[in-house]
C-alpha positions as CSV (number, residue, x, y, z in Angstrom):
1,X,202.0,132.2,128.1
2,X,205.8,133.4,126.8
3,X,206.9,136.7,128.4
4,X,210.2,136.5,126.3
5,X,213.5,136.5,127.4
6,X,214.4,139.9,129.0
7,X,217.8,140.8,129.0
8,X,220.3,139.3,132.3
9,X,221.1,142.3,134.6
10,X,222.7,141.1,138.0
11,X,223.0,142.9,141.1
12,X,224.0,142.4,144.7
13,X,221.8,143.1,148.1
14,X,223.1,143.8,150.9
15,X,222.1,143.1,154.4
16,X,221.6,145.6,157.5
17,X,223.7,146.0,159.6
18,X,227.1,146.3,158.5
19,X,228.3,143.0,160.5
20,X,225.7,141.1,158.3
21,X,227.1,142.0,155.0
22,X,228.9,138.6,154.5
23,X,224.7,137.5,154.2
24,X,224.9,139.3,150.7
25,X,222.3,137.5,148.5
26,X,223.3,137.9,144.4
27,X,220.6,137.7,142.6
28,X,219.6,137.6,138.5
29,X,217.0,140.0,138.2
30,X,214.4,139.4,135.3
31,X,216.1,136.1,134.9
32,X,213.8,133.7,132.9
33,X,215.7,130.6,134.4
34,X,215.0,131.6,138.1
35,X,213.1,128.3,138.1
36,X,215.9,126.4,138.6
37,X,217.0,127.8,141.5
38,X,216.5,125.3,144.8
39,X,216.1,127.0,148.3
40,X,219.2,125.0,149.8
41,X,219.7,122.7,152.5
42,X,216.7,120.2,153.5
43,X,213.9,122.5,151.7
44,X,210.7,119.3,151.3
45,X,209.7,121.5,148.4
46,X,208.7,119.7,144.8
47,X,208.7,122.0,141.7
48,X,206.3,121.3,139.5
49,X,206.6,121.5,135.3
50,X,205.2,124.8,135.6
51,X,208.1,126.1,138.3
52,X,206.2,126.3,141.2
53,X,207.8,124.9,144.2
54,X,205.4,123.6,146.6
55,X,205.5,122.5,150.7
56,X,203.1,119.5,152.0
57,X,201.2,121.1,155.1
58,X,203.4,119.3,157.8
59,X,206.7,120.3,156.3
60,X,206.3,124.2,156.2
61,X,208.0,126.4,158.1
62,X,207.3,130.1,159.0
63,X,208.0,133.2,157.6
64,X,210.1,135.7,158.6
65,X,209.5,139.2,159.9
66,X,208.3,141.2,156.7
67,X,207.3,144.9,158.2
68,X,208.4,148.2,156.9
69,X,207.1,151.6,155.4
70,X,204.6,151.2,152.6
71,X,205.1,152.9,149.2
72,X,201.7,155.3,150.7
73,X,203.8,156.0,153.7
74,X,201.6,153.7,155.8
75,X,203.9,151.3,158.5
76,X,202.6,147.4,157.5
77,X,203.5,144.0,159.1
78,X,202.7,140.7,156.9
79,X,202.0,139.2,161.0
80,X,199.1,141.0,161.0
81,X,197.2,139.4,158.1
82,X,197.6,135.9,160.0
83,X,194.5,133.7,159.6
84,X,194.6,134.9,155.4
85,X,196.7,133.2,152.6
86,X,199.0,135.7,151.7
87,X,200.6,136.4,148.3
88,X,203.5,138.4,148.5
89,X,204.8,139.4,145.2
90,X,208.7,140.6,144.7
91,X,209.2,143.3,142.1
92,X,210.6,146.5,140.9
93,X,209.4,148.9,138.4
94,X,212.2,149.2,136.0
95,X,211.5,145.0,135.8
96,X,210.1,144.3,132.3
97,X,208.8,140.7,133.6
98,X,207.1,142.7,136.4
99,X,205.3,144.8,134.1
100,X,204.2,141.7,132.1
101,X,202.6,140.4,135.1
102,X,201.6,143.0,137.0
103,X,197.7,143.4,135.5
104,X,197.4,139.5,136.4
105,X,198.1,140.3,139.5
106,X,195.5,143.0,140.0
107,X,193.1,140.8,138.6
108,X,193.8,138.2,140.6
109,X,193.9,139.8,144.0
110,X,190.6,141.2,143.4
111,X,189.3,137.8,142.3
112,X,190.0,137.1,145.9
113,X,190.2,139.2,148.0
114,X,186.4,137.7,149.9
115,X,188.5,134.4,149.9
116,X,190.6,135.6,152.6
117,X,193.7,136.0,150.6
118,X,195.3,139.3,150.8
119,X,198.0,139.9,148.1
120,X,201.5,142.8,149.3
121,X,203.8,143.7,147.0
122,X,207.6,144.3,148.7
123,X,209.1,146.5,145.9
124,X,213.0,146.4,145.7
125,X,216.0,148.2,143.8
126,X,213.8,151.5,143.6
127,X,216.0,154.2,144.7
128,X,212.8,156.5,145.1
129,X,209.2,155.6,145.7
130,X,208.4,157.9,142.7
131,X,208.7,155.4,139.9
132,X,207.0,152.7,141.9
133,X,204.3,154.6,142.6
134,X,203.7,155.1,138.9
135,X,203.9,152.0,138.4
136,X,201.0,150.9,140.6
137,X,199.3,153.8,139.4
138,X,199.3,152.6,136.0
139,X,198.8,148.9,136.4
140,X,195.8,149.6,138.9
141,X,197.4,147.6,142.0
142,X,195.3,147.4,144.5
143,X,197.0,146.1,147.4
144,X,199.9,147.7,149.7
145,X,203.8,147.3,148.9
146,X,206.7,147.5,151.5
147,X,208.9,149.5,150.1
148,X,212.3,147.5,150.1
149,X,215.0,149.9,148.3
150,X,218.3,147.4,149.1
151,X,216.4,144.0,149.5
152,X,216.6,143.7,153.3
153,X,213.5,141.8,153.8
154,X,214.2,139.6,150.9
155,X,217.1,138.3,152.6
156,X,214.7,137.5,155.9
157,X,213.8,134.5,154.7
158,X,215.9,131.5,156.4
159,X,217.8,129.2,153.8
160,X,216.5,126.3,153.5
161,X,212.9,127.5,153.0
162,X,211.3,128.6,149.5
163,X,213.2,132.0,149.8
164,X,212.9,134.6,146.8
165,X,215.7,134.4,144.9
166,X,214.8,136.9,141.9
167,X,212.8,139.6,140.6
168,X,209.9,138.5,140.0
169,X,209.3,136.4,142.7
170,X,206.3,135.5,143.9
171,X,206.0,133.6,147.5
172,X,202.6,132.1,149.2
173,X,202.1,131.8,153.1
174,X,199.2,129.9,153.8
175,X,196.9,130.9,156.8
176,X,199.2,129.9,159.8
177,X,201.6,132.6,158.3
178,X,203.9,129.5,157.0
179,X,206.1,129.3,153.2
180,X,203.9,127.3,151.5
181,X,204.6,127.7,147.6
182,X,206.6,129.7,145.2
183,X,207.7,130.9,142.1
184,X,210.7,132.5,140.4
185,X,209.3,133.8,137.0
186,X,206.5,136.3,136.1
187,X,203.3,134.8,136.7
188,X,199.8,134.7,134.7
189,X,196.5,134.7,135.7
190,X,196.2,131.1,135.8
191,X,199.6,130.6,137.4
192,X,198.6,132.5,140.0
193,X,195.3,130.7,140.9
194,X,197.3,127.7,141.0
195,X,199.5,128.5,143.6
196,X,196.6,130.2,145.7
197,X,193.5,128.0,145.3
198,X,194.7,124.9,147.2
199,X,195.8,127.0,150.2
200,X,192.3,128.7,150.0
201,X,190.6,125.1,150.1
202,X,192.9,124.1,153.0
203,X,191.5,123.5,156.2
């Protein structure tokens, strides 16, 4: 499926604290050659031809600490769904690529949800939760999002690990709460169920 080639905006996230600023991550936002991107260092990921980087069971390492304030004003902590496969989908609502992708990804967290997966959002570079909202409203997401105005949890995840790098991004923990797979481009229906269903048949 083509989702066309959005136009390049770039922007720059910033860590918190202050004394961590020199951990600024650049990223291309609605980039359509995100897929390119490696995580750095000795990663034991292989990308597929569909761009979806993958990690062999033994050579995954953990997430990092993804909690905050939901967009519903509810406090959330990714640790908590531990013993699910977790999708956790990067994305912001003036993202044209994220809009593209977003009913897929309603479909597909409802298709299963009785799997044991449990799909969060962590919305970024929304200054206010008010068009973010909307957005969830309108594309009928089901699920909770952090809400992640400067990017801080995004820049959580260790380098060297399948890290998102762009918006979209989607990243897969598998049920020990470990990076198992990834992508860095808006994702379909049947994208998605390729990243998920062999963590869901995993035992």
């Amino acid at each position: 499926m083509s989702y066309g080639r959005a136009p390049r905006r770039r922007f720059t996230l910033l860590a918190a604290p202050a004394a961590a600023v020199a951990l600024a991550l650049t990223l291309t936002a609605c980039s359509g050659d995100g897929n390119k991107a490696g995580g750095g260092g000795n990663t034991h990921f292989v990308t597929g031809s569909g761009g979806i980087s993958t990690v062999a069971k033994g050579d995954r390492e953990a997430a990092p600490k993804l909690d905050g304030e939901t967009l519903d004003g509810k406090q959330l902590d990714v640790a908590d769904y531990k013993g699910k496969v977790v999708v956790l989908n990067m994305w912001g609502s003036w993202c044209g690529p994220c809009r593209l992708e977003a009913q897929y990804f309603a479909r597909v967290a409802k298709e299963t949800k009785d799997k044991g997966v449990q799909f969060v959002g962590i919305n970024t570079r929304d200054a206010q939760k008010g068009p973010a909202v909307s957005f969830e409203k309108d594309y009928g997401v089901p699920y909770p999002s952090l809400f992640d105005p400067t990017g801080k949890l995004m820049l959580r995840f260790p380098k060297g690990t399948l890290r998102p790098q762009s918006i979209p991004s989607t990243v897969v923990l598998d049920r020990d709460g470990k990076i198992a797979a990834r992508s860095l481009a808006a994702l379909d229906a049947t994208k998605l169920h390729k990243m998920i269903d062999p963590l869901i048949a995993e035992k």
